[in-house]
PDB file of the backbone (N, CA, C, O) and the ligand in Angstrom, with CONECT records:
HET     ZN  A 101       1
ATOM      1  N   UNK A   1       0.843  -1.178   0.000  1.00  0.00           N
ATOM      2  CA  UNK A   1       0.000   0.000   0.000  1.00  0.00           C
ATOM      3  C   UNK A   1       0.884   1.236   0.000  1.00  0.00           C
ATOM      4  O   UNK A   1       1.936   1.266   0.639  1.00  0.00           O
ATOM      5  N   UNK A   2       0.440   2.256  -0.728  1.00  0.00           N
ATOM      6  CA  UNK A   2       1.269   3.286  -0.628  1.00  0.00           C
ATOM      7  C   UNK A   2       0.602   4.629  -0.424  1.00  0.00           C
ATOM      8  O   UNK A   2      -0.378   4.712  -1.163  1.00  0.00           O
ATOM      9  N   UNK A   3       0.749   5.498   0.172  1.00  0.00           N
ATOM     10  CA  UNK A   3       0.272   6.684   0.666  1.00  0.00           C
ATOM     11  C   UNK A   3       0.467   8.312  -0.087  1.00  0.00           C
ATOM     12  O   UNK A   3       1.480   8.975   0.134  1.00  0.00           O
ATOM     13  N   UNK A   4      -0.394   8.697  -0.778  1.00  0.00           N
ATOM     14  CA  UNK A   4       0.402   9.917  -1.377  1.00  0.00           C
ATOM     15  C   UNK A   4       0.258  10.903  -0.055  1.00  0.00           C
ATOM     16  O   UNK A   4      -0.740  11.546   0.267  1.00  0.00           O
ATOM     17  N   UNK A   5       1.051  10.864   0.365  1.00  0.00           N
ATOM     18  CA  UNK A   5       1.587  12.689   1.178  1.00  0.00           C
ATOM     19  C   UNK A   5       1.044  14.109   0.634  1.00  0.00           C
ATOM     20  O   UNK A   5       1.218  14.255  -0.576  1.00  0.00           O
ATOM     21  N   UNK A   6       0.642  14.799   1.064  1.00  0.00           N
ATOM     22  CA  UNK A   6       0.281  16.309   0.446  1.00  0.00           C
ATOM     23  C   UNK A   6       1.369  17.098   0.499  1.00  0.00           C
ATOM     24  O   UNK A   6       1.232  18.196  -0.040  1.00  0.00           O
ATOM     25  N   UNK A   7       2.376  16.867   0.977  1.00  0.00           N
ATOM     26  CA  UNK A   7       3.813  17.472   1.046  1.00  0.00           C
ATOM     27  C   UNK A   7       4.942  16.645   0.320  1.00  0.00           C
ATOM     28  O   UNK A   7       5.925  17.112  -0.255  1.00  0.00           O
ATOM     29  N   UNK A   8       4.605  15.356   0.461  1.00  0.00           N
ATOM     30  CA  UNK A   8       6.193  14.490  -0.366  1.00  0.00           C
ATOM     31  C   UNK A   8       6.062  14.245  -1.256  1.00  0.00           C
ATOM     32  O   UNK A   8       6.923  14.432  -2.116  1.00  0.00           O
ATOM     33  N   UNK A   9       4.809  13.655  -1.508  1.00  0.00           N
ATOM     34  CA  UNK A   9       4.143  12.592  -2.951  1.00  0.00           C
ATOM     35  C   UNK A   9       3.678  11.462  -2.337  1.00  0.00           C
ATOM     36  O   UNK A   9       3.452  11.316  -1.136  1.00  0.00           O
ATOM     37  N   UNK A  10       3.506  10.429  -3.497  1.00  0.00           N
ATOM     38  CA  UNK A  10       3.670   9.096  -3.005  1.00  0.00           C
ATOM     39  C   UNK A  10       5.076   7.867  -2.268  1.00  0.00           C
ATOM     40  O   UNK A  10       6.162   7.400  -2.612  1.00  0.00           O
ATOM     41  N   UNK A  11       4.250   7.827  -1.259  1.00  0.00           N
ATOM     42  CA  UNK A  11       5.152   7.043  -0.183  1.00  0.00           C
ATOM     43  C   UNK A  11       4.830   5.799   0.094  1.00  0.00           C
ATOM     44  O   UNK A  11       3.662   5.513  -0.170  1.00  0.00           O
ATOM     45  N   UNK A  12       5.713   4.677   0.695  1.00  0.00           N
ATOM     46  CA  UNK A  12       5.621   3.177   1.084  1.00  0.00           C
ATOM     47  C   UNK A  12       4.507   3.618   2.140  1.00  0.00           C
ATOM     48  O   UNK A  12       4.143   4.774   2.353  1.00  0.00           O
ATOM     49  N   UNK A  13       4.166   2.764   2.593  1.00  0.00           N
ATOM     50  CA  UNK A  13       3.187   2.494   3.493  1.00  0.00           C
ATOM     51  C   UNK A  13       4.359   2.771   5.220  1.00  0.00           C
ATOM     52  O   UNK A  13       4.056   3.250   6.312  1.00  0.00           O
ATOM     53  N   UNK A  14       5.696   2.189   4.683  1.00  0.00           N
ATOM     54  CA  UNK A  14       6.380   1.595   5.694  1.00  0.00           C
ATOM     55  C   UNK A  14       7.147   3.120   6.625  1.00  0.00           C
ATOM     56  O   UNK A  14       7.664   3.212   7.738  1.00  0.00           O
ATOM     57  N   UNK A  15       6.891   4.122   5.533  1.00  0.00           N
ATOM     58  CA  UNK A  15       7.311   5.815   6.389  1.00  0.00           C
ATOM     59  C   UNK A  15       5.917   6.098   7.086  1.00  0.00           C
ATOM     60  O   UNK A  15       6.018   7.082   7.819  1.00  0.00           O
ATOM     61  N   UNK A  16       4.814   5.618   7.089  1.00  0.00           N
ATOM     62  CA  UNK A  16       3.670   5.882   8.171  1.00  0.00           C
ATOM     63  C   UNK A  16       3.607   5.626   9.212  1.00  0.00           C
ATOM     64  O   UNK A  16       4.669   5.131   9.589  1.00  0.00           O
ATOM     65  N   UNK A  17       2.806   5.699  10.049  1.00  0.00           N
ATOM     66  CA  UNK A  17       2.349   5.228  11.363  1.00  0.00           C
ATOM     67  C   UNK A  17       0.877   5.281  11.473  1.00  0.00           C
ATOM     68  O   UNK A  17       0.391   6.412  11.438  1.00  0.00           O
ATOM     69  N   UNK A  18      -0.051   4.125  11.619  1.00  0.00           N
ATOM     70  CA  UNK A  18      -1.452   4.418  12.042  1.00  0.00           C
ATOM     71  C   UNK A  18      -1.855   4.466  12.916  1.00  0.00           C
ATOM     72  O   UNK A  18      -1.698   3.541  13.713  1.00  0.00           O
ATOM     73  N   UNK A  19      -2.744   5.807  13.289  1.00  0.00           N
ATOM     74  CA  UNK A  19      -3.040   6.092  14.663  1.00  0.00           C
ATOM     75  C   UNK A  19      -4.705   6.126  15.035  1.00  0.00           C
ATOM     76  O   UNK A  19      -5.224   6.928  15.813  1.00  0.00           O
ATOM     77  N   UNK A  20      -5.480   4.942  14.204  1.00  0.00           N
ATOM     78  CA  UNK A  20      -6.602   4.524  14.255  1.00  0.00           C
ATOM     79  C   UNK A  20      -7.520   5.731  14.022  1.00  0.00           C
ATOM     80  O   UNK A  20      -7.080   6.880  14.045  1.00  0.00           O
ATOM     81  N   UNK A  21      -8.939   5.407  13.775  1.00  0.00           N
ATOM     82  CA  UNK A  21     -10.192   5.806  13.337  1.00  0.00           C
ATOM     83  C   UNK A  21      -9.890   7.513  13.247  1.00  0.00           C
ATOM     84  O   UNK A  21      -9.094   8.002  14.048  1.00  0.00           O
ATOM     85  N   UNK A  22     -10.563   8.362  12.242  1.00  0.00           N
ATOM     86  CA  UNK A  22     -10.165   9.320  12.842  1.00  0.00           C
ATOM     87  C   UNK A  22     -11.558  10.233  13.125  1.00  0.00           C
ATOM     88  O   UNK A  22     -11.741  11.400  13.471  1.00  0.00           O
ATOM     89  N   UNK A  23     -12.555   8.958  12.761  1.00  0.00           N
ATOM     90  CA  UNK A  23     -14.114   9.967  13.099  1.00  0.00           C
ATOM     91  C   UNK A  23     -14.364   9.685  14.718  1.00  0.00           C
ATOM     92  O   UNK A  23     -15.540  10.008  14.885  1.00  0.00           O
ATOM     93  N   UNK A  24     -13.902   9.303  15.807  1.00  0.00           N
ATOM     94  CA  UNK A  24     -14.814   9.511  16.963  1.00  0.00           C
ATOM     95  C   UNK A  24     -14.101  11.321  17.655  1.00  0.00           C
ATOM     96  O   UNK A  24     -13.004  11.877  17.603  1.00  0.00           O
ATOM     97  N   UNK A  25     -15.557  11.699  18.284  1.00  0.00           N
ATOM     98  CA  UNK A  25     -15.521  13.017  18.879  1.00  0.00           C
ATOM     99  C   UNK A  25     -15.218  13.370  20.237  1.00  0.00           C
ATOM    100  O   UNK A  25     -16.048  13.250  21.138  1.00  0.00           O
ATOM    101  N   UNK A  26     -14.014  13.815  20.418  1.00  0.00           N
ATOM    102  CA  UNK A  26     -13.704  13.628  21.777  1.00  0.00           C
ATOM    103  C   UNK A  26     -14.837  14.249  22.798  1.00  0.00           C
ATOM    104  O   UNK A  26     -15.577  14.955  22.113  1.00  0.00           O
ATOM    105  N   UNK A  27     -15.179  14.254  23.931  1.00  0.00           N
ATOM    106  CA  UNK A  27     -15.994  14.776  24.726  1.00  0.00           C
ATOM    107  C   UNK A  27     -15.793  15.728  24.950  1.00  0.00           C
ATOM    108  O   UNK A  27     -14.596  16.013  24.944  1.00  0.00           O
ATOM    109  N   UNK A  28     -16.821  16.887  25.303  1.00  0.00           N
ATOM    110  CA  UNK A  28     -15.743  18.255  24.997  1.00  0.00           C
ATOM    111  C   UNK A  28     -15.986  18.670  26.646  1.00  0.00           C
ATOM    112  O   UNK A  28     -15.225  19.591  26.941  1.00  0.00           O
ATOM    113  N   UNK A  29     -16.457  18.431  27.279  1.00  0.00           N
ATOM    114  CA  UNK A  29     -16.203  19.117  28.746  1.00  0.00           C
ATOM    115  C   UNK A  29     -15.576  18.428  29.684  1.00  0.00           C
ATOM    116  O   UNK A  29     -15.728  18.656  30.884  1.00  0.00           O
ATOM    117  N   UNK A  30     -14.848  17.561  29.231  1.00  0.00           N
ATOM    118  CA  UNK A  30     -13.119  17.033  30.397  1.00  0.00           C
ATOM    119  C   UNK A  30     -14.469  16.448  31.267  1.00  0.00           C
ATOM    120  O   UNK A  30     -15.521  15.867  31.002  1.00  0.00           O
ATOM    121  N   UNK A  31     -13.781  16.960  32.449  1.00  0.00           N
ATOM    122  CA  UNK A  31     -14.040  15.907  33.596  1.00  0.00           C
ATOM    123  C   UNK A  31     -15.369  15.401  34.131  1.00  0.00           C
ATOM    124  O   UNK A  31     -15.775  14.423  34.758  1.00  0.00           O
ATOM    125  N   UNK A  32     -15.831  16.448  33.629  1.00  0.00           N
ATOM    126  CA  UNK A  32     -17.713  16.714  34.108  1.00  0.00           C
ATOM    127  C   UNK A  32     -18.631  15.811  33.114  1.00  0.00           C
ATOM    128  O   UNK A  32     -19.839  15.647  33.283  1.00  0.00           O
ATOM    129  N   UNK A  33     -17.824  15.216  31.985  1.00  0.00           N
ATOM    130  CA  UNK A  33     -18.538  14.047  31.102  1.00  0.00           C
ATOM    131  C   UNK A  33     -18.459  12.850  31.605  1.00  0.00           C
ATOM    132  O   UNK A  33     -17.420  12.224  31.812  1.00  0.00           O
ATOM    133  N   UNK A  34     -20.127  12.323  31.922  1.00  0.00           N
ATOM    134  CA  UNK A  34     -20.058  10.613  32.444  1.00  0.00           C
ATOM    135  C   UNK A  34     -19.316  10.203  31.976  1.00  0.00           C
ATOM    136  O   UNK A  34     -18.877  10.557  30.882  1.00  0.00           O
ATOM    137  N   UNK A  35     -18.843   9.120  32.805  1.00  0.00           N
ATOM    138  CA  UNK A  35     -17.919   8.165  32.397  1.00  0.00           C
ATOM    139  C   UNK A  35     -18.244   7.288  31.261  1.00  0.00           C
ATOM    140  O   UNK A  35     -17.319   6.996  30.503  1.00  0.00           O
ATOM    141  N   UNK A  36     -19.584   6.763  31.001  1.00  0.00           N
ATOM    142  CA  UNK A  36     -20.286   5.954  30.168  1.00  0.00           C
ATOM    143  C   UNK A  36     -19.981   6.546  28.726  1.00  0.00           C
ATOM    144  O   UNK A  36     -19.858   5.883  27.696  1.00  0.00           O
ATOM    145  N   UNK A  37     -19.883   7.954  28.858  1.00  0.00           N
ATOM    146  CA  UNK A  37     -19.254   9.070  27.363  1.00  0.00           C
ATOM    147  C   UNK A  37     -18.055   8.407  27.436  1.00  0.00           C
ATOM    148  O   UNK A  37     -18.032   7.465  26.644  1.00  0.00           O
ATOM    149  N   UNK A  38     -16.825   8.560  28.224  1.00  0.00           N
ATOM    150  CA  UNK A  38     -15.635   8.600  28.229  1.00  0.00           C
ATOM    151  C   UNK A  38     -15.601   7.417  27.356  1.00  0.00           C
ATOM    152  O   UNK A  38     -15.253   7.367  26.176  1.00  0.00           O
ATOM    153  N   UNK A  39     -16.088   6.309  28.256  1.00  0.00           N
ATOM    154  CA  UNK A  39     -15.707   4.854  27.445  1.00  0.00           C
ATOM    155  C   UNK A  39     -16.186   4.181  26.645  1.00  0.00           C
ATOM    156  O   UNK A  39     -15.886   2.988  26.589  1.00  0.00           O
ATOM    157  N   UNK A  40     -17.312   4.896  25.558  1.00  0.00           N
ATOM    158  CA  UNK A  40     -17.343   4.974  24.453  1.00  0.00           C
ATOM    159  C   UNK A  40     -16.510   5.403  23.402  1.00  0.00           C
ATOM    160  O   UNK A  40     -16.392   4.827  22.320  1.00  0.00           O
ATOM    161  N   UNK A  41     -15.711   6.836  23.894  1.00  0.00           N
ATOM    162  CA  UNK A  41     -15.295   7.393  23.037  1.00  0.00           C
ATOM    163  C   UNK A  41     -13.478   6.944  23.327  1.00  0.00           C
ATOM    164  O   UNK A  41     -12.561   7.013  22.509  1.00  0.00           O
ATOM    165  N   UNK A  42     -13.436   6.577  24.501  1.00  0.00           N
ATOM    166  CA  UNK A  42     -11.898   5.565  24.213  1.00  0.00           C
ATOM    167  C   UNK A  42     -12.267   4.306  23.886  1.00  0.00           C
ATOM    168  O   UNK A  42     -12.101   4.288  22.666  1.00  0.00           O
ATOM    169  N   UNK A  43     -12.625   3.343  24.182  1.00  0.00           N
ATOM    170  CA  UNK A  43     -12.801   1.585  23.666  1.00  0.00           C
ATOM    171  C   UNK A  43     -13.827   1.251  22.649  1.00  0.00           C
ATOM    172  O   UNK A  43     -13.292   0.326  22.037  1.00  0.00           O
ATOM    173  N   UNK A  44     -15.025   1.465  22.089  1.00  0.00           N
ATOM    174  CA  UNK A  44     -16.129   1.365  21.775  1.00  0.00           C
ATOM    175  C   UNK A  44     -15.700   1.854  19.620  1.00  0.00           C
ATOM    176  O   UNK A  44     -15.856   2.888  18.970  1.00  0.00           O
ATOM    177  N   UNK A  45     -15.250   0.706  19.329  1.00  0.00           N
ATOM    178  CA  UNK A  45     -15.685   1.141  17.754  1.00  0.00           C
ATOM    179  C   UNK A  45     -16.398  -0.020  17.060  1.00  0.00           C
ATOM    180  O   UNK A  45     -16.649  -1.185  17.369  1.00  0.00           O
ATOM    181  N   UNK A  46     -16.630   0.791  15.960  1.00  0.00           N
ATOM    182  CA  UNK A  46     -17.887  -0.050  15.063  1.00  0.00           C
ATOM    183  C   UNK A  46     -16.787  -0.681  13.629  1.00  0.00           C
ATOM    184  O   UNK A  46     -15.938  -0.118  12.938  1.00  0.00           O
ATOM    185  N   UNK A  47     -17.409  -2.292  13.663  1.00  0.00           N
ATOM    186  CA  UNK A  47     -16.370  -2.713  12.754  1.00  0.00           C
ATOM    187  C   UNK A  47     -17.216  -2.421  11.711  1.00  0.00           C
ATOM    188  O   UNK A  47     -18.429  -2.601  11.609  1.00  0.00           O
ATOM    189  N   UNK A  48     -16.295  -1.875  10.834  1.00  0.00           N
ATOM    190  CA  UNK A  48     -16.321  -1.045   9.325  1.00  0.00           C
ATOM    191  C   UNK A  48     -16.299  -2.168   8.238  1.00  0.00           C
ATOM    192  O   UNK A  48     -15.850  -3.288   8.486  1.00  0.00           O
ATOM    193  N   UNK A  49     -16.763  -1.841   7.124  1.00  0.00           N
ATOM    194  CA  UNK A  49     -16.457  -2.638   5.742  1.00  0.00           C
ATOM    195  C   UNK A  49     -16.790  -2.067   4.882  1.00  0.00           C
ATOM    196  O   UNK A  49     -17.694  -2.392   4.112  1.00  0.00           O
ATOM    197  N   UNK A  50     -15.928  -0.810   4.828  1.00  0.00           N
ATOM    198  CA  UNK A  50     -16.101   0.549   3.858  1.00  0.00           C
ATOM    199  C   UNK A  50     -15.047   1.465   3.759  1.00  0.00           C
ATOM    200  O   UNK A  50     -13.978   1.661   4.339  1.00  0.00           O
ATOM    201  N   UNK A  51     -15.601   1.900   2.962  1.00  0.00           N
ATOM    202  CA  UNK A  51     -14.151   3.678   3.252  1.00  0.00           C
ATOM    203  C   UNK A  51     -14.788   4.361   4.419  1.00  0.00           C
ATOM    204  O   UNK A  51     -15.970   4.619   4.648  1.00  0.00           O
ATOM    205  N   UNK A  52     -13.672   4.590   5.109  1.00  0.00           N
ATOM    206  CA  UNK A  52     -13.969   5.584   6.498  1.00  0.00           C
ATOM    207  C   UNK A  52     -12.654   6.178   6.556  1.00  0.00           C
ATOM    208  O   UNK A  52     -11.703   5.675   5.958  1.00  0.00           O
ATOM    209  N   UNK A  53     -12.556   7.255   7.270  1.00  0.00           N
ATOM    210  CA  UNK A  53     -11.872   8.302   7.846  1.00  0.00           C
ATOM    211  C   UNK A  53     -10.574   7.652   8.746  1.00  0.00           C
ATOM    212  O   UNK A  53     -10.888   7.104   9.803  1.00  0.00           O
ATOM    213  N   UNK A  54      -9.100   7.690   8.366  1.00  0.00           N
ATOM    214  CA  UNK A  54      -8.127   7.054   9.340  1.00  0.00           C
ATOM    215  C   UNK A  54      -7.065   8.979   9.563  1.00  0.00           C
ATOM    216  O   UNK A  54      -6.981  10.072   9.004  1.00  0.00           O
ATOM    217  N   UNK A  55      -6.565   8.298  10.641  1.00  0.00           N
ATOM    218  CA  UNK A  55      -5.217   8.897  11.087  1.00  0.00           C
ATOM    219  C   UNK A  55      -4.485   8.474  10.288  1.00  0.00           C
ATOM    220  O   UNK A  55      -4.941   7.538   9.631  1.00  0.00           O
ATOM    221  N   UNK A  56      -2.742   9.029   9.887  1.00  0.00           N
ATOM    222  CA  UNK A  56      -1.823   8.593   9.782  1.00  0.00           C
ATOM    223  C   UNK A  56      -0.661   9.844  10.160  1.00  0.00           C
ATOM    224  O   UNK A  56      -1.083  10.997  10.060  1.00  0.00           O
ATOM    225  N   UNK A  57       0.411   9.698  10.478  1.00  0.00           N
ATOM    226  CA  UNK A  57       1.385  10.447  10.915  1.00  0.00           C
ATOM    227  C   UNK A  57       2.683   9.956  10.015  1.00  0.00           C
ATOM    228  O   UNK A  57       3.200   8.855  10.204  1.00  0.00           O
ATOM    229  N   UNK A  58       3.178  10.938   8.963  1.00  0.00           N
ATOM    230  CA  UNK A  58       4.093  10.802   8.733  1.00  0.00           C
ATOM    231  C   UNK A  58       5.557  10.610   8.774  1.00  0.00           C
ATOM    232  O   UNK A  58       6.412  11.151   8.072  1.00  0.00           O
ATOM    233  N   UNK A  59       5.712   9.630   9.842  1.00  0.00           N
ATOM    234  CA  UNK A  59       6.705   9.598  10.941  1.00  0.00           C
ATOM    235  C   UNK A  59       8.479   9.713   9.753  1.00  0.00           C
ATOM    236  O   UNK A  59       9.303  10.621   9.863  1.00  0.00           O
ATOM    237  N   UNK A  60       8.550   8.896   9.069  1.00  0.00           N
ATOM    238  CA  UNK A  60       9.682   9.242   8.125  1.00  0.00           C
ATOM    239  C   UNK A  60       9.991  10.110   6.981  1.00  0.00           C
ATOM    240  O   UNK A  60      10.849   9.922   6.119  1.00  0.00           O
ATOM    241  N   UNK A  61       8.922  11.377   7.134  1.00  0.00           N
ATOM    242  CA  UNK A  61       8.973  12.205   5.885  1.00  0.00           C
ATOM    243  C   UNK A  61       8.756  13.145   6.758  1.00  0.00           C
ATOM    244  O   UNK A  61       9.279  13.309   7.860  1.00  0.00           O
ATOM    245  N   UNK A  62       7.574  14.056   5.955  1.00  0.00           N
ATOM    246  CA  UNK A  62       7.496  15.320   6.884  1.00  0.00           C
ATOM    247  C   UNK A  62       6.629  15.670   8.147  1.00  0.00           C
ATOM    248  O   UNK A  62       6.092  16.731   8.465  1.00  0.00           O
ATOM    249  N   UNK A  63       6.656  14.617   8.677  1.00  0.00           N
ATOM    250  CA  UNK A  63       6.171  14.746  10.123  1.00  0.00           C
ATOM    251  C   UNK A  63       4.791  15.316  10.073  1.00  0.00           C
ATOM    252  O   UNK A  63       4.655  16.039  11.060  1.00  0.00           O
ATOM    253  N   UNK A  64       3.555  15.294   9.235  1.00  0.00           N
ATOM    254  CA  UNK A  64       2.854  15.661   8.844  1.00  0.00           C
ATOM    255  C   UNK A  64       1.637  14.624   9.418  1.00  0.00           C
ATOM    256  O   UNK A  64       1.856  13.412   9.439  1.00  0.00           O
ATOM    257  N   UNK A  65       0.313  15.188   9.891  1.00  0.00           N
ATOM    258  CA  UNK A  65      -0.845  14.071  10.492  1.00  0.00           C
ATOM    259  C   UNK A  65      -1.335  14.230   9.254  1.00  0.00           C
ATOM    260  O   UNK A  65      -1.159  15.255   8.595  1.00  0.00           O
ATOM    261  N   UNK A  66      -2.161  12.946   8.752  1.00  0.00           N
ATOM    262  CA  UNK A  66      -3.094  12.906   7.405  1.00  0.00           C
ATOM    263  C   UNK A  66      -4.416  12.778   8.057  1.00  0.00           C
ATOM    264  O   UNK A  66      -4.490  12.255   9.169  1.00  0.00           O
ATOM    265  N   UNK A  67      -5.484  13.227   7.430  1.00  0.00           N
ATOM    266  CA  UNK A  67      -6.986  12.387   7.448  1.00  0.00           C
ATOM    267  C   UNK A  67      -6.606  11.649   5.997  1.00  0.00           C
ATOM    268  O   UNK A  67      -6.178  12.311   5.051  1.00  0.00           O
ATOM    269  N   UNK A  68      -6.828  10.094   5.922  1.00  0.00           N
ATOM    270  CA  UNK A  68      -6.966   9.273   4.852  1.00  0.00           C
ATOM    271  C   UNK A  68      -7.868   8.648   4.891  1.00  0.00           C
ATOM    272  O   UNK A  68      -8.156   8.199   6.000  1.00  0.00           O
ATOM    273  N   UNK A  69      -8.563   8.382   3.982  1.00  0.00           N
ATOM    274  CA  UNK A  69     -10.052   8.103   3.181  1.00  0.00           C
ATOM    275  C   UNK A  69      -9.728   6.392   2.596  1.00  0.00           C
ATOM    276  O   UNK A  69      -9.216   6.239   1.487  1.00  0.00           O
ATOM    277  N   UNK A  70     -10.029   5.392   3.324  1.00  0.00           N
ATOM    278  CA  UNK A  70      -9.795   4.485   2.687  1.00  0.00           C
ATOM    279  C   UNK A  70     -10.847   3.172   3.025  1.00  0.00           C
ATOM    280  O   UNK A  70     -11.233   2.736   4.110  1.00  0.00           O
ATOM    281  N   UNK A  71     -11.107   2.786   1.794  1.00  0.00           N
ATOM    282  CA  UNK A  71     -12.082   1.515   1.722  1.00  0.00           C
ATOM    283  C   UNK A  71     -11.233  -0.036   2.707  1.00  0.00           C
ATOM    284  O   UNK A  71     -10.491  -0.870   2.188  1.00  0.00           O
ATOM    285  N   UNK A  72     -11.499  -0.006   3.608  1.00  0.00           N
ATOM    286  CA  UNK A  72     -11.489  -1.645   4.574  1.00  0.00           C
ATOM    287  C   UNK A  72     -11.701  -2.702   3.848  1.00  0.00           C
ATOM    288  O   UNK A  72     -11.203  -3.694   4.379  1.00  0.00           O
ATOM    289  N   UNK A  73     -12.261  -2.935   2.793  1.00  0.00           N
ATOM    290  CA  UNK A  73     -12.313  -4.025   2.353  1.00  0.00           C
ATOM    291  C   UNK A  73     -11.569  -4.102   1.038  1.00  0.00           C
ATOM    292  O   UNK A  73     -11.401  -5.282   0.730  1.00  0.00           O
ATOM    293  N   UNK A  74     -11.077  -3.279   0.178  1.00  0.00           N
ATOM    294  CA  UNK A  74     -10.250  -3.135  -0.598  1.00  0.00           C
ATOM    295  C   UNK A  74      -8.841  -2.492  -0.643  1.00  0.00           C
ATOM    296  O   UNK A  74      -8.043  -2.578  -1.577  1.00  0.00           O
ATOM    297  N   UNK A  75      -8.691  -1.900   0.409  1.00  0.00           N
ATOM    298  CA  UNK A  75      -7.729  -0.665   0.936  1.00  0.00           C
ATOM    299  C   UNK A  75      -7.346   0.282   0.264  1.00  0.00           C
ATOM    300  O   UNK A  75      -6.377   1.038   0.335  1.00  0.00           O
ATOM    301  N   UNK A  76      -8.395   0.159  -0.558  1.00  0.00           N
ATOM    302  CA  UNK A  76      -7.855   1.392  -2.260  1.00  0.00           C
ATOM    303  C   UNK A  76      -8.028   3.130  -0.962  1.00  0.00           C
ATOM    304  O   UNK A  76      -8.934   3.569  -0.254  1.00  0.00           O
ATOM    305  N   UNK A  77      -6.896   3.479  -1.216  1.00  0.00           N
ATOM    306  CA  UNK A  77      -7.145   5.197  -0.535  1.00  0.00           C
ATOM    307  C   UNK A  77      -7.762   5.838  -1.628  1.00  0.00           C
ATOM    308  O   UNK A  77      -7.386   5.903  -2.798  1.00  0.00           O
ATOM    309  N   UNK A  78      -8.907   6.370  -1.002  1.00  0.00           N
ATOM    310  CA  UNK A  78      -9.436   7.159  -1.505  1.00  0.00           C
ATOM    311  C   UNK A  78      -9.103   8.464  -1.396  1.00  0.00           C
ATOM    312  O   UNK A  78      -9.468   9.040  -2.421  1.00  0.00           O
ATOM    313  N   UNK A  79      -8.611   9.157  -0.680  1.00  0.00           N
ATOM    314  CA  UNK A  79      -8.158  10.585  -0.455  1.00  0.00           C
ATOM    315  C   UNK A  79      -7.089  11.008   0.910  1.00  0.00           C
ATOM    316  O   UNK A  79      -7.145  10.552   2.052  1.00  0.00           O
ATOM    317  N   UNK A  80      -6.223  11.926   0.412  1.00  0.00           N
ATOM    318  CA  UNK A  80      -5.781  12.052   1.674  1.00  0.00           C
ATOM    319  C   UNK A  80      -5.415  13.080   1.970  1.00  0.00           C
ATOM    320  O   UNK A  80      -4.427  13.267   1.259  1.00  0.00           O
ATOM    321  N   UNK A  81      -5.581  14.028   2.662  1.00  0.00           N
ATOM    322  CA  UNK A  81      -5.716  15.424   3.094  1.00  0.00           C
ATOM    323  C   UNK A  81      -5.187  15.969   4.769  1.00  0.00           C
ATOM    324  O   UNK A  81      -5.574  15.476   5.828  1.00  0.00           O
ATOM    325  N   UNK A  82      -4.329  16.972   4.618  1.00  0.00           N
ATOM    326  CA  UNK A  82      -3.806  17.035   5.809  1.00  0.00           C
ATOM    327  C   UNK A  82      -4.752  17.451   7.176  1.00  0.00           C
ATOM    328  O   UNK A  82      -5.740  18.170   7.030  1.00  0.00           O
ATOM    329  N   UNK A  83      -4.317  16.883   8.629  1.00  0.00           N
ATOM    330  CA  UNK A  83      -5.200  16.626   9.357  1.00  0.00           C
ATOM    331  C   UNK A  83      -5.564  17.733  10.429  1.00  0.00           C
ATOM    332  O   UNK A  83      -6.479  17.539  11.230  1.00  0.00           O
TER     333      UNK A  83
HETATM  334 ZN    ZN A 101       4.918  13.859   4.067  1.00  0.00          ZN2+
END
């Protein structure tokens, strides 16, 4: 798999790092959000079999976070846009 960068080009898969899902919404009032919020939004994902929304961090190029657009069941990237 290879990744086009919005800054390098296209890259190995192997200069990335994935840093999972990138659609859940963090809770926005810290401490005062039930816990039942919290641990949804840390443990709780829905298994996919589609293009959805990932992290990636360009750990061997330009240090750059991506949103990448990619189909789970084919892994074709669909888009990738800085994060
Ligand atoms: Zn890059």
């Amino acid at each position: 798999m290879r990744i086009t960068c919005p800054h390098c080009g296209q890259r190995g898969l192997e200069e990335f790092l994935y840093h999972g899902d990138a659609t859940p919404q963090r809770p926005s009032d810290g401490g005062a959000t039930p816990t039942v919020e919290w641990t949804d939004y840390v443990y709780l994902r829905d298994n996919k079999n589609f293009a959805h929304e990932e992290l990636w961090y360009h750990s061997a190029g330009c240090h750059a976070w991506l949103r990448v657009t990619r189909d789970l069941s084919t892994h074709e990237i669909q888009d990738v846009r800085q994060a």
